[in-house]
N, C-alpha and C positions, 0 to 999 in steps of 0.2 A: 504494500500500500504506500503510497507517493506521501510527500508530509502535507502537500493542498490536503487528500484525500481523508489523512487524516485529524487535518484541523477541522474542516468539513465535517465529519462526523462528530466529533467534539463538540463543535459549535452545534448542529443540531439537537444533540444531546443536552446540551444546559436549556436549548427553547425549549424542548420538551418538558423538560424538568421545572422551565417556571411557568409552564401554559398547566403541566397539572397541578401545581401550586397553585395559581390563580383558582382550578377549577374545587380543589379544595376549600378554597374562602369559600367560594358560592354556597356551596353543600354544609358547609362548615353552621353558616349563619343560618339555615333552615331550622336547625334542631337546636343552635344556642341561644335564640329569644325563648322558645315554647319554655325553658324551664323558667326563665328567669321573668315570667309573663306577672305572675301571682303578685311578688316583690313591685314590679311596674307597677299596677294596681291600684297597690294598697298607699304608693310612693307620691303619686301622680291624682290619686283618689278619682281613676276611673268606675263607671259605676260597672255592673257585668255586663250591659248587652253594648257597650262601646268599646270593651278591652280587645277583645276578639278584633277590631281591627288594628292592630298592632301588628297582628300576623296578615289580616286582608287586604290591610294596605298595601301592601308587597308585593302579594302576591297575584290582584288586582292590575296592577301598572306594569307587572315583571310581564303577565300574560299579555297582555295589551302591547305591548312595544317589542316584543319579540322580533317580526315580521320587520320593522321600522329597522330594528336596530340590523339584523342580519339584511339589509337592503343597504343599506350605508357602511357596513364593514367593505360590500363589494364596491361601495362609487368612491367614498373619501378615503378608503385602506384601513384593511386588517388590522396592523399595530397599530396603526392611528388612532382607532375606535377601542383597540385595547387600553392603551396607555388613559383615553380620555374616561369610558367606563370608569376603569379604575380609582380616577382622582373623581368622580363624581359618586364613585362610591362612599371614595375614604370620607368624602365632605359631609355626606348625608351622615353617614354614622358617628361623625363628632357629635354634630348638630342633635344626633336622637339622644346620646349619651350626655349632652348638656339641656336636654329638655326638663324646663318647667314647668309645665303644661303638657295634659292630653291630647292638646290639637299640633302641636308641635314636634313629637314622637312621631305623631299619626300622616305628617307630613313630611318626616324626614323619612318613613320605612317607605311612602309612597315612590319618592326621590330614589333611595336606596334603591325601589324594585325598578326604575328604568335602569339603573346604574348595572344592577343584574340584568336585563333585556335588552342591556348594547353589549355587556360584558360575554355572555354564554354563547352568541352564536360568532361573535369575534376571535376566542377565545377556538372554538371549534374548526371555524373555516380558515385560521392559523395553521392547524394541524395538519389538515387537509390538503394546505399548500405546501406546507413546510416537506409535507413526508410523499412520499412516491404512493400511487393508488397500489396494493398488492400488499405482499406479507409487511414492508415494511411500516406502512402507514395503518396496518393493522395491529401491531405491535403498539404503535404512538397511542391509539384509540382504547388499548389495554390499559395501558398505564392513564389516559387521565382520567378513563373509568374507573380505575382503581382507587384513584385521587378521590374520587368523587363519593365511593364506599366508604373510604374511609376517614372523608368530612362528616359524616352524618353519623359514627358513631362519637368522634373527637366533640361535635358542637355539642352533643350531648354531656360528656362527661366532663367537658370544659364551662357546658352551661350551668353545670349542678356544682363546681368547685369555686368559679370565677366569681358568682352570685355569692355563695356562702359566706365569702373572706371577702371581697374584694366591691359587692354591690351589683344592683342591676346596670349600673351603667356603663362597668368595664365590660359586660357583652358585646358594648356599639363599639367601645373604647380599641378593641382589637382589632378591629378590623382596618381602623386608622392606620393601626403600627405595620399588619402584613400588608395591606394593600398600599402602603408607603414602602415598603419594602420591592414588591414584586414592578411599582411603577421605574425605580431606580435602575433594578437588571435588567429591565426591557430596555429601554433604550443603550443598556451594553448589548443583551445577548439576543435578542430576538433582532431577524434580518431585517432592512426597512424597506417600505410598500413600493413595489416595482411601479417603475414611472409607464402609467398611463399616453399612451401616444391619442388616442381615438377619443373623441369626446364624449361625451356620456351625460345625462340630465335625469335630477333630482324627479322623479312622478311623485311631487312632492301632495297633490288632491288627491293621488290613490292612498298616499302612505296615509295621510289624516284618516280618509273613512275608513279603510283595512283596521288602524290602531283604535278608531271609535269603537267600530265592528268587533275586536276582542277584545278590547276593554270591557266595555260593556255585555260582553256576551260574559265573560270572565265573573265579571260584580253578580252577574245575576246566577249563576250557579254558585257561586261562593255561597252571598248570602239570603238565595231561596231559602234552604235549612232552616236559617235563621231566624229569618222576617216571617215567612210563608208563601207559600207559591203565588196565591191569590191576594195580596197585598198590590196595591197600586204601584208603586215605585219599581217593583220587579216585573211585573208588564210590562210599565210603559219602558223598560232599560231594556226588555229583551223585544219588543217594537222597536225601539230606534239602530237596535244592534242589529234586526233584519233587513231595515230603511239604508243604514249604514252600509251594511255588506250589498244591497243590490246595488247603492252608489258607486261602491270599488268598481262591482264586477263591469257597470257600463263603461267607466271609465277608461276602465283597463282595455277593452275593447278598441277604444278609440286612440289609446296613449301609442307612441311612435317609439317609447322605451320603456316599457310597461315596468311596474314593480314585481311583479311573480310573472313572469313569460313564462307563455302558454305553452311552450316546447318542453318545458318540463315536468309535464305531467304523458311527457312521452317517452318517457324513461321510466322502465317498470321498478328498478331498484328504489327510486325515489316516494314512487308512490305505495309501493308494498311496505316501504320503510316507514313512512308517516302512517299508514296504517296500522301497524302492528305496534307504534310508538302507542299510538291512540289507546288502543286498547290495552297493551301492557299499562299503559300510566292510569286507566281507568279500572284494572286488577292488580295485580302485584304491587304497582307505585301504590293503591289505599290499605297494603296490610296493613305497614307499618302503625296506620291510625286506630285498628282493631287491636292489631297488636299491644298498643298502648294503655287501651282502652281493659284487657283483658288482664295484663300486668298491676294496671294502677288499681282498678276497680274491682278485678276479681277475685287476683291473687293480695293485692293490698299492700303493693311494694311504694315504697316512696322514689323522690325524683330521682336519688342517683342510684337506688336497687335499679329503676328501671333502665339507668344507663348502662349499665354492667348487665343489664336480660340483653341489650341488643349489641354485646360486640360481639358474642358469636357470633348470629345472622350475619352482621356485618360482614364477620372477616370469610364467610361463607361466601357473600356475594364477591368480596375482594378475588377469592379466590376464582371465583366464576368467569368476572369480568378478563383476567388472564387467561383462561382455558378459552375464552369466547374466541382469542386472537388467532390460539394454536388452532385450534377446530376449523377455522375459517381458514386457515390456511393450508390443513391437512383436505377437508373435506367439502369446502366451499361454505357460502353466506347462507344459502338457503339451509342444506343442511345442517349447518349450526345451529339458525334459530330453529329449524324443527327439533333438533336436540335439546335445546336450553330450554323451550317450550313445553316439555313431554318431562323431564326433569323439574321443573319448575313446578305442573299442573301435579305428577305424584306427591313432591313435598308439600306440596300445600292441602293436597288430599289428608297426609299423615297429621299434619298439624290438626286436625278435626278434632281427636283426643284429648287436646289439650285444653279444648276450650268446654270446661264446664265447671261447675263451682266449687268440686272436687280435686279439680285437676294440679296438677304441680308442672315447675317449672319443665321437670324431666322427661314429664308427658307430650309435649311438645318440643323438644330440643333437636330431634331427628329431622322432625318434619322441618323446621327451622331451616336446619344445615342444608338441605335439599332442597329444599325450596330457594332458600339463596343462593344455591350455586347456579340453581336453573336461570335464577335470575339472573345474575352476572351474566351467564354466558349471551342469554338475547340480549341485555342490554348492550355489551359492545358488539355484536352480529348489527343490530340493528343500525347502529351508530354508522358501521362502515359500510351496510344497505346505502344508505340515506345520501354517502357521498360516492358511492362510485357512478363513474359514467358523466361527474356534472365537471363543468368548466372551471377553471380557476377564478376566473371572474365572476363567479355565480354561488362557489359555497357559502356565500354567506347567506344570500337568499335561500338555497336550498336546506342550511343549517339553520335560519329562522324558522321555515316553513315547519322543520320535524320540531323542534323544539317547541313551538305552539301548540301542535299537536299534541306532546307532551305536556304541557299548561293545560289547555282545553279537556283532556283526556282525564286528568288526575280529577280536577274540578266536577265532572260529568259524572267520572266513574263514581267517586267518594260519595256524592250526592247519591246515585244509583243506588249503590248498594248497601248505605246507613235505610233507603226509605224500606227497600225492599226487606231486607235483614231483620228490621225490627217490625215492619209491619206482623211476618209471617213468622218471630216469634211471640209478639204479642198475643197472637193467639193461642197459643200453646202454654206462657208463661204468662199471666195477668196482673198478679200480685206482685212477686218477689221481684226487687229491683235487684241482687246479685245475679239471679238466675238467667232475667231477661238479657242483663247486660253479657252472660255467655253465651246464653241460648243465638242473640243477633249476633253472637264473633261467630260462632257456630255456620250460621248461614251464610256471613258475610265471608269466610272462607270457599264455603261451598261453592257459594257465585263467583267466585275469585277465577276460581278453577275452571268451573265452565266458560267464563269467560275468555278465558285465555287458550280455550281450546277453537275461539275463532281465531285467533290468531296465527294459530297453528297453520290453520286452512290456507288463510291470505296467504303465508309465507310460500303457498305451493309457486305460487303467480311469480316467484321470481326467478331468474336465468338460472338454468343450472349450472356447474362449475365449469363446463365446458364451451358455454356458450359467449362469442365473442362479446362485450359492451364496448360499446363507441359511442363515446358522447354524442348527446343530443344536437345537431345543428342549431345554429342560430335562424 
């Protein structure tokens, strides 16, 4: 190997290294408000039916701006939108950790969730460029899944230590210091955004009504649950989110550089991929909430027993998301996710056991492992669906598009299957508030499972391993 070749590789190496850093904050900050919500609270003297957006807020603008943001990683550049994310992240979470006031938190998480929806598909469509489509850039797609496994058990055990000692404000507080950290090595180690010759323009009206369109579609699944289906305000947000989206779609029509061109959804990897995103995030991405649900409530663990129930799963899924790269590259994409899938659907079946008022942590620890692994492995199968075959100047779009899906999916699914779950044990269980709250983990596994065995199906629709992909024309 030449010494270019191997500086080359090196330098590849540290991007890599801080795009799944960065993709760790992301994950990280999902799971380190929820502990430290109750402290906010009581802090801030929110009353209950306003705390909850502390987390809505986020998650609201993060779904909403997805699309927006992976559309401008590809016009203004990838690093570019990385490094700015970033410092728009850092900003917000000062600003939440020095909040005195409830409306001020509530508008820094907002801030925070575009900062994650210019951050995640920037961040992605990085990868994608940085790494060769094939085993290698399936390796890359390993690792910052990995990254991302293993945010979600740290934000946890970090949110139940960092609260205890230190207050709820050092939550926002950290994320200042790594996303100050990771903005500083970008501009050493990550390459800079290849100079655009061809002119290119902002479909700045499709982007507003596409981000109205999931914004608002976003708010209203959030908080249906909450308010009530039939409550005015959830109407009329999911009428304007329909008004909104038929506004894109004419636009786009007419647009000369449209925001999501229409070529690619002529590319089966892309579309199988956002589908099986959809539904994975609307099964598997809502365990974790049953899961929660089933620890806190039924077993009677406090917040950081419950973070120590999920670094197994965790390091289950960590393990997955690795095997997903090898699989994918022994056996092809498709066949992987029908593996992770089929793995995935058994563990969750075994996890059944566990859920009842008897149950112990043991009884459930199998199905856990298995289940996570399954997951891992489709989560990164799906990841590197989603990019092959698309253009360099387009993963950002295309990495918004699955990522949405992913937002829209978890929101739907979770909704879905809290209604369904407890419906069909309330009848069964009437009285008892421990029993119902496992009888509905009970179902909500159940549905999980089935659900994910559409996904299975979709996964057929895509190229088998032999078949050539050639990016979509323009």
């Amino acid at each position: 190997m030449s010494q270019y070749q191997g500086d080359h590789h090196y330098q590849l190496g540290l991007s890599l290294a801080l795009l799944a850093f960065a993709q760790l904050i992301i994950s990280l900050d999902i799971n380190i408000v929820f502990v430290a919500l109750p402290e906010i609270g009581k802090d801030l003297a929110f009353s209950d039916q306003t705390l909850q957006w502390v987390v809505s807020a986020y998650t609201v603008f993060c779904g909403g701006f997805l699309l927006f943001g992976g559309r401008a990683a590809d016009l203004l550049g990838q690093r570019r939108m990385f490094i700015g994310a970033l410092w728009l992240y850092a900003i917000s979470s000062l600003i939440g950790g020095l909040a005195w006031r409830p409306e001020v938190i509530i508008a820094a998480r907002a801030v925070q969730g575009i900062g994650g929806a210019f951050l995640f598909p920037a961040t992605l469509s990085l990868i994608n460029r940085l790494f060769s489509e094939g085993p290698e850039r399936n390796r890359a797609l390993a690792a910052w899944g990995g990254a991302g496994a293993s945010g979600l058990t740290i934000g946890s055990l970090a949110g139940g230590l960092l609260t205890n000692y230190l207050g709820w404000s050092s939550v926002f507080y950290v994320n200042v210091l790594l996303a100050g950290i990771v903005i500083i090595a970008a501009f050493i180690v990550i390459p800079a955004d290849p100079v655009r010759h061809e002119k290119r323009s902002f479909d700045f009206p499709s982007a507003l009504s596409v981000t109205a369109a999931s914004t608002l579609l976003v708010f209203s699944l959030v908080q249906g649950p909450e308010y009530g289906w039939g409550e005015p305000i959830i109407k009329y947000a999911l009428l304007l989110a329909l008004v909104s989206f038929i506004m894109f779609t004419i636009i786009e029509s007419k647009s000369r550089d449209p925001l999501m061109p229409l070529h690619l959804f002529r590319n089966k990897n892309l579309v199988a991929s956002v589908t099986v995103t959809f539904i994975y995030m609307g099964t598997f991405g809502a365990l974790p909430y049953f899961e929660t649900v089933l620890f806190q409530n039924v077993m009677h663990y406090n917040a950081l027993e419950t973070g120590l129930a999920f670094i197994i799963p965790s390091l289950a899924i960590f393990i997955g998301t690795q095997a997903g790269a090898r699989l994918t590259n022994a056996i092809g994409t498709r066949n992987a996710i029908i593996a992770g899938c089929i793995i995935g659907i058994a563990g969750t079946l075994l996890m059944l056991p566990g859920a009842s008022i008897s149950a112990s942590y043991q009884s459930i620890l199998a199905g856990l492992i298995i289940s996570g692994l399954g997951q891992g492995i489709v989560w990164t199968a799906m990841w590197i669906a989603a990019a092959t075959g698309i253009d360099h100047s387009e993963q950002g779009i295309a990495s918004g598009m699955a990522s949405t899906t992913l937002n829209i999916g978890n929101a739907i699914g979770l909704a879905v299957l809290i209604a369904l779950a407890t419906t069909v044990a309330q009848r069964n269980i009437p009285e008892n508030e421990t029993a119902l709250l496992a009888t509905s983990t009970w179902y909500a596994f159940l549905y999980a499972a089935i659900g994910m065995v559409f996904a299975l199906l979709i996964s057929l629709i895509l190229p088998g391993r032999k078949s050539l992909i050639i990016p979509a024309s323009k």
